[in-house]
N, C-alpha and C positions, 0 to 999 in steps of 0.2 A: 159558510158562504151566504145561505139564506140570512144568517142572525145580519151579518152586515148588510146587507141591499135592505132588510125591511128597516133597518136603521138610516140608511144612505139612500133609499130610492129617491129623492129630491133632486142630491146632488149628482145622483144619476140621467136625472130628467135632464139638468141643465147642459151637462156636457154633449146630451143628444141635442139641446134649442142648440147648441155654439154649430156642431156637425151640420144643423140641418139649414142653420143662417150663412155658413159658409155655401154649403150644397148651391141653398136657392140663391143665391147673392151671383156665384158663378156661374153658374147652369141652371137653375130652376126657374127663372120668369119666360125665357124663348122656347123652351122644349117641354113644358109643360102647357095644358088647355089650363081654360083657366078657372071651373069647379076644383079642379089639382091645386092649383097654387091656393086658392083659398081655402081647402082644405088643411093642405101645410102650414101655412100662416094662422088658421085658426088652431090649431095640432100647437104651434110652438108658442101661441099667447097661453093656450091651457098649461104648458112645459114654465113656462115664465110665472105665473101668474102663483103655482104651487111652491115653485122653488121660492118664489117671493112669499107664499103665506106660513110653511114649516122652518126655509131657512133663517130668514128675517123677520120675526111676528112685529107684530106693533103696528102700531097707524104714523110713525114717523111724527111731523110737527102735530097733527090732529088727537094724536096719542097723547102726548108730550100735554100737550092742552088742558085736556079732561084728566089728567094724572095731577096737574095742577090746582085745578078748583076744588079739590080736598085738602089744600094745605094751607098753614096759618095764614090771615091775613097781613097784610104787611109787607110778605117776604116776596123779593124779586118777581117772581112768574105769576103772582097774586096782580103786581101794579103793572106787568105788562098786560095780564087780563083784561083789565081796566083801561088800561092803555087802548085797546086795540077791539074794544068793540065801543069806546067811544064816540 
């Protein structure tokens, strides 16, 4: 049981942000103060934020960019480089 959670604690995290965006979504902005709610809100970007940097790595387009400027000149993602800080 441990060996999988320190494998899956991520996708652990995320299923508590979906629990806790349902919670606050129905009940959590009128019955809570509001240090509470932004507590929570801040609790479910840190939930987000991990699942996003262990499940997903990479920098998306920004990634994709810089993995570029190491490869031949010429080839496609080379002349959009060029393209695109023109």
């Amino acid at each position: 049981m441990f060996t999988w959670y320190s494998r899956n604690w991520y996708n652990v995290g995320a299923a508590i942000f979906v629990i806790l965006a349902l919670c606050m979504g129905f009940w959590g902005n009128g019955n809570l103060d509001r240090l509470t709610i932004i507590l929570v809100y801040s609790f479910m970007a840190l939930l987000c934020h991990q699942f996003e940097e262990y499940r997903l790595p990479g920098g998306g387009r920004a990634g994709r960019l810089q993995g570029a400027a190491g490869s031949p000149p010429g080839t496609a993602l080379q002349k959009g480089l060029h393209r695109a800080h023109a």
